[in-house]
C-alpha positions in Angstrom: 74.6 90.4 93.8 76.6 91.7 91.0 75.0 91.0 87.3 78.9 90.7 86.1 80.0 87.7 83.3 83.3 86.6 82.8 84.8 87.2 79.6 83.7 84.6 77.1 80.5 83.1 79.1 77.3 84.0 77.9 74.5 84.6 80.1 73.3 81.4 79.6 76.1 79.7 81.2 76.0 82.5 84.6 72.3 81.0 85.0 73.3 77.6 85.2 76.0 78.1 87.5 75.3 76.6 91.2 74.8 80.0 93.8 78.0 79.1 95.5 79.9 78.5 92.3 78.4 82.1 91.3 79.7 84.0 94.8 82.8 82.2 94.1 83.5 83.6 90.5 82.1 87.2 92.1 84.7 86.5 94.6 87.6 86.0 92.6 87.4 89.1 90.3 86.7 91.1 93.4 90.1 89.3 94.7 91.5 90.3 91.4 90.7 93.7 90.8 91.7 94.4 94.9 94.7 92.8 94.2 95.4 94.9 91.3 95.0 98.1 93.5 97.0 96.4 96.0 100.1 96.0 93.4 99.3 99.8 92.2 100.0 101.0 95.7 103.3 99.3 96.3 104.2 100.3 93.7 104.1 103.7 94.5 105.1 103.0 97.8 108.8 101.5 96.8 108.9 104.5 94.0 109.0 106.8 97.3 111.6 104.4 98.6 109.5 103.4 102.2 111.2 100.2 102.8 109.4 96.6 102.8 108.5 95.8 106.4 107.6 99.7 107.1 104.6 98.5 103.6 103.8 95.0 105.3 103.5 96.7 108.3 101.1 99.2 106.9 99.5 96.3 105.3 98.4 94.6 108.8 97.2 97.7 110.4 95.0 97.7 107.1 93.6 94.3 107.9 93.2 94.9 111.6 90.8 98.0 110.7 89.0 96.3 108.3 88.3 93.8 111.4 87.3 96.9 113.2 84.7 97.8 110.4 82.4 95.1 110.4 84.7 91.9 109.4 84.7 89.6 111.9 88.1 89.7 114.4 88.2 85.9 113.9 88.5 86.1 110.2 90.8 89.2 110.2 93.0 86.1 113.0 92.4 83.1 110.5 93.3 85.5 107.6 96.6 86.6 109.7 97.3 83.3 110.7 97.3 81.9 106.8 99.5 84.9 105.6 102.1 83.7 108.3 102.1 80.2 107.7 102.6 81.1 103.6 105.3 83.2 104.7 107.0 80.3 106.7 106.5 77.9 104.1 107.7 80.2 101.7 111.1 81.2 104.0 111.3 77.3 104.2 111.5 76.1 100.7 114.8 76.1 98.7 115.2 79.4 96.1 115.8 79.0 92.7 118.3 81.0 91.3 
């Protein structure tokens, strides 16, 4: 496991954290910085004018090999299944303008 402190915690306060609560903090600057990368690479991608569902597209292929690499296919499916029923509930609710 990673040795990593959030900004502002001392070391103290990493040691009294609960394992889980630990892995979760891990998690969500791993989450962070992959999302950052992420963001980097769309970027790029709309500078060189690929179009949205040719990136999403790329994007699920991306997913699918990482099942292939060791990630379970059921969570690569569950993971699938939740960016689908986001993008319904997103398609469902009103816009703001």
């Amino acid at each position: 496991m990673s040795d990593r402190v959030p900004p502002g915690a001392g070391r103290d306060a990493a040691a009294c954290m609960s394992p889980e609560a630990r892995i979760a903090e891990v998690h969500a600057a791993d989450v962070a910085k992959a999302r950052a990368f992420l963001k980097d690479a769309i970027a790029a991608a709309r500078e060189q004018w690929l179009p949205g569902n040719a990136i999403a597209d790329a994007l699920v292929q991306e997913l699918i090999d990482l099942g292939s690499r060791g990630a379970p296919p059921a969570r690569i499916s569950a993971y699938l299944r939740g960016v689908a029923h986001l993008l319904d509930d997103a398609a469902a609710s009103p816009k703001a303008n």
